[in-house]
N, CA, C and O of each residue as an XYZ file, in Angstrom:
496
protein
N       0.854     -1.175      0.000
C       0.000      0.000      0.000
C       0.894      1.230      0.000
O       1.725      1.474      0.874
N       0.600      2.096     -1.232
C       1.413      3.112     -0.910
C       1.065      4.309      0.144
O       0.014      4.120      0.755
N       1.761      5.497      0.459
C       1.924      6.264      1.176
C      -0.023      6.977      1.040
O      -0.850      7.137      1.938
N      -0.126      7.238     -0.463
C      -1.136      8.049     -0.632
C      -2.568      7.121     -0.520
O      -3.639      7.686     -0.302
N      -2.486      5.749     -0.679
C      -3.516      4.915     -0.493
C      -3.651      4.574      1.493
O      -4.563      3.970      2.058
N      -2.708      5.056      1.977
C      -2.601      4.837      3.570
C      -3.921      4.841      4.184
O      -4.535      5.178      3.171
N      -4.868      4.718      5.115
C      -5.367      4.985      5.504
C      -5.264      6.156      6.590
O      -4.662      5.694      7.559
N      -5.590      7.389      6.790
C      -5.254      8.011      8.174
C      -5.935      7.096      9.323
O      -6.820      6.252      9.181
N      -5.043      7.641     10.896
C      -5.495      7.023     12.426
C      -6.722      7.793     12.681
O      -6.820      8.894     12.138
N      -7.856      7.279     13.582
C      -8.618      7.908     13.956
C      -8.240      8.694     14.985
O      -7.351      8.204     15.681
N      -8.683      9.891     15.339
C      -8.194     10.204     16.314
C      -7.655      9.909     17.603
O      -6.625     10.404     18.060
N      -8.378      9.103     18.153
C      -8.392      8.395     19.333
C      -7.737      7.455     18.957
O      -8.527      6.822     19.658
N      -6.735      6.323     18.338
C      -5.864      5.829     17.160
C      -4.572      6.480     17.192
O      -3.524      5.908     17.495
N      -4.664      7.468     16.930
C      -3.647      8.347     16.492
C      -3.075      9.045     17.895
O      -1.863      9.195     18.044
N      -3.907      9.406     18.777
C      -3.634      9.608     20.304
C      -2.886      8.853     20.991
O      -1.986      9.253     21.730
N      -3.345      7.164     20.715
C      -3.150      6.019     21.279
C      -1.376      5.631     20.903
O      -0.496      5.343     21.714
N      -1.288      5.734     19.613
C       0.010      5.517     19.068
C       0.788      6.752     19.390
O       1.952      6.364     19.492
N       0.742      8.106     19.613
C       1.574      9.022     20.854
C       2.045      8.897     21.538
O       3.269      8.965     21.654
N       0.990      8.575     22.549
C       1.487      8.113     23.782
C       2.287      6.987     23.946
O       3.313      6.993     24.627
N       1.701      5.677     23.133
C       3.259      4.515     23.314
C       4.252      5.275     22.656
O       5.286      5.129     23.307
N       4.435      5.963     21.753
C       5.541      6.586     21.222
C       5.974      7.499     22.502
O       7.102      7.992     22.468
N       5.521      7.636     23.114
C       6.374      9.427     24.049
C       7.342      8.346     24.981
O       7.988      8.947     25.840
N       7.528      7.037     24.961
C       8.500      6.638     26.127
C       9.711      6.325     25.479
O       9.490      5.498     24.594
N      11.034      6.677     25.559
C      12.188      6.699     24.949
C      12.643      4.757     24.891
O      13.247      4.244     23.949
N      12.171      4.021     26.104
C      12.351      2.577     26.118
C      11.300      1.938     25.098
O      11.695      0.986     24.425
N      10.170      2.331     24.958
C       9.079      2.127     23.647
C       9.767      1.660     22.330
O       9.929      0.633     21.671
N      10.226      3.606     22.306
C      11.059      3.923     20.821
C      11.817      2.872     20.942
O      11.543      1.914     20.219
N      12.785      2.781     21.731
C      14.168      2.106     21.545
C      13.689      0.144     21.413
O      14.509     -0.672     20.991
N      12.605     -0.159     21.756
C      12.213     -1.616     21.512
C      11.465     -1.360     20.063
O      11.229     -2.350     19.371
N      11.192     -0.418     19.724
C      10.508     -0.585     18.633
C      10.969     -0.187     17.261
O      10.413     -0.295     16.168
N      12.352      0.395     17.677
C      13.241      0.851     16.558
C      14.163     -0.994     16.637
O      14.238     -1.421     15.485
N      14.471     -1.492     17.148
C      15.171     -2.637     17.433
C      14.479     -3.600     16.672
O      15.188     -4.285     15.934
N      13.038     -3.860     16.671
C      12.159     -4.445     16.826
C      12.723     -4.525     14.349
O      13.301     -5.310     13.598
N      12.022     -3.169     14.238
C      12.199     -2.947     13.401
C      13.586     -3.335     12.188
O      13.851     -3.365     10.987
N      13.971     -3.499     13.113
C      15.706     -3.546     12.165
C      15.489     -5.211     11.394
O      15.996     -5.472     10.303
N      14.925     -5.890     11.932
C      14.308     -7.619     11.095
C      13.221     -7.578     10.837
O      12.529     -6.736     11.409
N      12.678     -8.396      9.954
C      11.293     -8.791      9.867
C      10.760     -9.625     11.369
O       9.553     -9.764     11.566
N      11.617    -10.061     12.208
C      10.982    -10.620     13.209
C      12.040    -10.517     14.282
O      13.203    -10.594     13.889
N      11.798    -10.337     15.721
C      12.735    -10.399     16.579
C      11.929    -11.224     17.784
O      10.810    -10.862     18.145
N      12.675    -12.470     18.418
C      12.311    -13.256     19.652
C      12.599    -12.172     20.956
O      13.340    -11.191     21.016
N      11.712    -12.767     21.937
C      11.411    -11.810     23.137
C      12.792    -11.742     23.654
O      13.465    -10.767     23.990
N      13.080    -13.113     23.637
C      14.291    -13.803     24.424
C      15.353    -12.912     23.817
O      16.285    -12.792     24.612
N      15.581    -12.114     22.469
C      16.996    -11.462     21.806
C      16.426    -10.080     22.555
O      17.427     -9.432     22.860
N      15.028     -9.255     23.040
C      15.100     -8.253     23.378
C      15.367     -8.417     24.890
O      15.981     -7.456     25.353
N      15.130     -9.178     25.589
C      15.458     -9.207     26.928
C      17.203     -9.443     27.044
O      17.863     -9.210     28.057
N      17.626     -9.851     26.015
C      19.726     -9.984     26.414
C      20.070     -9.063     26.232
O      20.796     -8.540     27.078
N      19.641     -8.177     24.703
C      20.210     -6.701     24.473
C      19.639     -5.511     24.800
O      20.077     -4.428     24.413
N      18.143     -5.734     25.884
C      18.214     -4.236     26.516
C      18.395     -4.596     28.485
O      18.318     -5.638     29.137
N      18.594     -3.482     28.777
C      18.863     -3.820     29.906
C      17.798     -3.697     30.840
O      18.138     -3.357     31.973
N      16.742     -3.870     30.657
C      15.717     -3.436     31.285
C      14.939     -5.143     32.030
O      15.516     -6.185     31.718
N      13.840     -5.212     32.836
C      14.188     -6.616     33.399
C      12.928     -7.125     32.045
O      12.500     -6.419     31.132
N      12.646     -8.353     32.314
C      11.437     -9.144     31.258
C      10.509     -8.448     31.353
O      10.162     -7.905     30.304
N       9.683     -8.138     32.637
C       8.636     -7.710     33.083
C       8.289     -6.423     32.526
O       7.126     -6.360     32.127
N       9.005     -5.354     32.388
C       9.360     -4.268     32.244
C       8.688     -4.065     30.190
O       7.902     -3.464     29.457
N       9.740     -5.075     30.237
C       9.688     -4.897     28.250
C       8.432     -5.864     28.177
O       7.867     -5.853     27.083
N       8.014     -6.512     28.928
C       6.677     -7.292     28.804
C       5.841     -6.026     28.832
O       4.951     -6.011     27.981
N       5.916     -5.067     29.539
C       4.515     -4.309     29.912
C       5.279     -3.231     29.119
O       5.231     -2.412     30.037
N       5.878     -2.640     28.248
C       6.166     -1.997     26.992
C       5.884     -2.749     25.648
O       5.632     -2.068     24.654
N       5.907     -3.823     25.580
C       5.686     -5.078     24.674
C       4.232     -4.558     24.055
O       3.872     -4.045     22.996
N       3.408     -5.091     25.658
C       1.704     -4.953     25.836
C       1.398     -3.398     24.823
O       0.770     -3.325     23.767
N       2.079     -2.293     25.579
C       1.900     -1.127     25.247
C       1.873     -0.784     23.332
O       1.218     -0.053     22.589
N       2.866     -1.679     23.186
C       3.160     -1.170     21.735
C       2.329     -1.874     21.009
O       1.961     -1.410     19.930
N       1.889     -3.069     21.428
C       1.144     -3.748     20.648
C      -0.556     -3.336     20.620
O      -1.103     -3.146     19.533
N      -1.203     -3.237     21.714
C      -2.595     -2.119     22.203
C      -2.780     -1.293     21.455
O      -3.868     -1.061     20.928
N      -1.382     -0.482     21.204
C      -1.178      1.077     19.942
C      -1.753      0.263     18.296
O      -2.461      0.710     17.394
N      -1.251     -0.712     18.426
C      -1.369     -1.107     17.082
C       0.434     -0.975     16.259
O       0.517     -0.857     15.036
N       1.118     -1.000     16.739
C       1.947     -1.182     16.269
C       2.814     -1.904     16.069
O       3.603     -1.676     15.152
N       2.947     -3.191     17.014
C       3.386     -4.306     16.509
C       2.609     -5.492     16.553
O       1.656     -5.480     17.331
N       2.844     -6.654     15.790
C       2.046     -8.095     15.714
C       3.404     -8.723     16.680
O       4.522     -8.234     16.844
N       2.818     -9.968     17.214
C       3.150    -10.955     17.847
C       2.537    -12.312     17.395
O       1.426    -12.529     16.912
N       3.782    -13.357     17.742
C       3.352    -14.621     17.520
C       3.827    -15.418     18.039
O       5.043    -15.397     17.846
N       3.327    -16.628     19.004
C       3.839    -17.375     19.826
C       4.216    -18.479     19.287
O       3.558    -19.011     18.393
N       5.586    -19.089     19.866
C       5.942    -20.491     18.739
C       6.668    -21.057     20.762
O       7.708    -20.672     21.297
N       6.054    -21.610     21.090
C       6.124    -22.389     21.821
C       5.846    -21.794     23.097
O       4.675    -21.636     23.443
N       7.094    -21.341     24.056
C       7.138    -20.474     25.649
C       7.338    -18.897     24.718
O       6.702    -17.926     25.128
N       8.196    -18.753     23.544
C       8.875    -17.484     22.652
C       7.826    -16.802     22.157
O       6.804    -17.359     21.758
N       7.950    -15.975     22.153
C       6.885    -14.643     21.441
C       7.630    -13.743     19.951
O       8.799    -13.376     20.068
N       7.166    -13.559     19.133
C       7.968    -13.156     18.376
C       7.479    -12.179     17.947
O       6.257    -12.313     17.888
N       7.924    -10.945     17.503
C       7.487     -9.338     17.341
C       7.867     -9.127     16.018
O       8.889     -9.551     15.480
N       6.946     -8.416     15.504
C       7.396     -7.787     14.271
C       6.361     -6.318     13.847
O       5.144     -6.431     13.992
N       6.930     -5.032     13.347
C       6.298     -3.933     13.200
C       5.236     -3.543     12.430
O       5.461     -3.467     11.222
N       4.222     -3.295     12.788
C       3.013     -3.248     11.433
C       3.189     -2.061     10.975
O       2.762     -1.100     11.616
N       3.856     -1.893      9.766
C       3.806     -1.221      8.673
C       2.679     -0.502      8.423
O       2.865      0.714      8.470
N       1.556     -0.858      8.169
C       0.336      0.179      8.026
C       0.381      1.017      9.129
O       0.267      2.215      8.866
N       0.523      0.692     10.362
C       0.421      2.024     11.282
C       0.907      2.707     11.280
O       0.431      3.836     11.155
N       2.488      2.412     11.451
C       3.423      3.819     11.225
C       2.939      4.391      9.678
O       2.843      5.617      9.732
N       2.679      3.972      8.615
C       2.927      4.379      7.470
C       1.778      5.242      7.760
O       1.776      6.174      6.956
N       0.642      5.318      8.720
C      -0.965      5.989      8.874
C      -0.635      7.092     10.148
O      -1.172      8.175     10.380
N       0.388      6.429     10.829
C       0.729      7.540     11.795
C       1.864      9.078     11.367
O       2.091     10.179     11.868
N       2.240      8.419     10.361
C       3.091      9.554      9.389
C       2.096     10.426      8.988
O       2.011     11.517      9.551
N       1.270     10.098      8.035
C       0.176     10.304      6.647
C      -0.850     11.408      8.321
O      -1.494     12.422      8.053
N      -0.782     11.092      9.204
C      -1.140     11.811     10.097
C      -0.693     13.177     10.761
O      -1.369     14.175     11.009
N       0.408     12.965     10.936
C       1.501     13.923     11.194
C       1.748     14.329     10.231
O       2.130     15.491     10.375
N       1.755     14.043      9.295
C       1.937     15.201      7.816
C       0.712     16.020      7.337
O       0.890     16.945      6.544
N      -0.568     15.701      7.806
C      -2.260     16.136      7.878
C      -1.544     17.563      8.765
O      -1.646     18.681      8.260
N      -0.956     17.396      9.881
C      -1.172     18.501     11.266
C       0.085     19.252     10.873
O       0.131     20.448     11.161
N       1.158     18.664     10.219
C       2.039     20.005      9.901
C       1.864     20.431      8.795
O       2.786     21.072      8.291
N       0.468     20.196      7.942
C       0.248     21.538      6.765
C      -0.714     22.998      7.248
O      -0.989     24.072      6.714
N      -1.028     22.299      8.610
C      -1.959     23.551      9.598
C      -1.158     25.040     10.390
O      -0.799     25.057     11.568
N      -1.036     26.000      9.583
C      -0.468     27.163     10.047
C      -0.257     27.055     11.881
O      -0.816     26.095     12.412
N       0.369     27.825     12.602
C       0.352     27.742     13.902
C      -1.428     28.916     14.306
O      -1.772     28.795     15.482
N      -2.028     29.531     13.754
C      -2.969     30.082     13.994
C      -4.232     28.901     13.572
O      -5.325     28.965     14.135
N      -3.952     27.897     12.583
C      -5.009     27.313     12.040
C      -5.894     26.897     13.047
O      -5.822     27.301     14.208
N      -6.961     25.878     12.515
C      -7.411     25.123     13.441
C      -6.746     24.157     14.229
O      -5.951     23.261     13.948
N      -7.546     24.770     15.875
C      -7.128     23.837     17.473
C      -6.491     24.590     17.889
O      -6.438     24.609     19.119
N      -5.503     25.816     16.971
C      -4.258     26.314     17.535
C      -5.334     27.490     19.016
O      -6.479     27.941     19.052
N      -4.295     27.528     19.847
C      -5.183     28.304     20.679
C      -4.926     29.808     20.483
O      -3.848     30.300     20.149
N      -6.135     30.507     20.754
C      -6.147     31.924     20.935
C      -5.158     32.828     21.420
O      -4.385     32.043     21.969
N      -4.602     34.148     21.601
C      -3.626     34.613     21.887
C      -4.495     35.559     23.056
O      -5.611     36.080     23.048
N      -3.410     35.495     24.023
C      -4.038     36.058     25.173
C      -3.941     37.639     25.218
O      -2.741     37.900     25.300
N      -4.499     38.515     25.206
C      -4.193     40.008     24.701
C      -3.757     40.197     25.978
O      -4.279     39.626     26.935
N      -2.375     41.338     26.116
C      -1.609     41.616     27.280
C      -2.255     42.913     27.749
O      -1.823     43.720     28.572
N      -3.446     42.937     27.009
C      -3.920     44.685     27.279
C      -5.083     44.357     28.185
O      -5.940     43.545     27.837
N      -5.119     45.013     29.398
C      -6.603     44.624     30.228
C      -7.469     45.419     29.853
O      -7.103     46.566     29.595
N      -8.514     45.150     29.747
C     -10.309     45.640     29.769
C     -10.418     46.995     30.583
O      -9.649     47.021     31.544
N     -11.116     48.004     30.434
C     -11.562     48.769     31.298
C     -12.743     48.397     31.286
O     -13.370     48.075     30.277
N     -13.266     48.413     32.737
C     -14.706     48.066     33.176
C     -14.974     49.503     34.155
O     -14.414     50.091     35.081
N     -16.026     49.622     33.429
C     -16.235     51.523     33.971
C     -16.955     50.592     35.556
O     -17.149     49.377     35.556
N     -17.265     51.571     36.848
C     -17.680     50.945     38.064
C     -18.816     50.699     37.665
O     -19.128     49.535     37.920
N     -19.703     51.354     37.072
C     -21.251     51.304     36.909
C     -21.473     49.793     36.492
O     -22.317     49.020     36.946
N     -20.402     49.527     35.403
C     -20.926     47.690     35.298
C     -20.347     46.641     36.088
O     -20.480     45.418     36.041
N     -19.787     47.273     36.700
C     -19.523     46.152     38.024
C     -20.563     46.430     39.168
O     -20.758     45.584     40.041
N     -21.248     47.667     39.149
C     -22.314     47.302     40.265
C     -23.633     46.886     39.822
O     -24.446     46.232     40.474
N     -23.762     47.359     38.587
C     -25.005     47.312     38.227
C     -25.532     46.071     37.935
O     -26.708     45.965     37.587
């Protein structure tokens, strides 16, 4: 599927895959992850230093996002990156940086100038 046939994330999708992205141990299992078509649990638990448990419940995380498949071949789990997401989480992020910084969502600018409120409408 190319870039322009991608599907975009739904919002809540696209939120979801953020947030597993905002943890630097995420990235770093999922850039790893990436470098084969398949990597065993057992090769990410020798080369990061983090304990099983740990990359188990980053594992969970990345996979929930939609971003990686798993497949069990006995006690071994085996990971590999789904391509459509990142390729939909790009096609996403390229949607929000053609939006000026004033466009839409951007927030309002706070005017540094205060209001005069004559007394009469504050009592009245």
């Amino acid at each position: 599927m190319s870039a322009r046939t991608t599907r975009r994330l739904s919002s809540e999708r696209f939120i979801r895959v953020a947030r597993a992205l905002s943890d630097p141990q995420r990235v770093a299992l999922l850039e790893r992850i990436a470098r084969e078509p398949e990597v065993a649990c057992k090769t990410l638990v020798e080369e990061f230093h983090i304990t099983p448990a740990t990359i188990s419940h980053h594992i969970k995380e990345l996979a929930e996002a939609g971003l990686i498949d798993y497949r069990r071949e006995g006690k071994c789990a085996h990971f590999k990156v789904r391509a459509a997401t990142m390729a939909a989480f790009r096609q996403n992020l390229a949607a929000l940086s053609q939006f000026p910084a004033s466009g839409p969502g951007a927030r309002p600018r706070r005017s540094t100038a205060r209001a005069k409120v004559s007394p009469k409408a504050v009592a009245g």
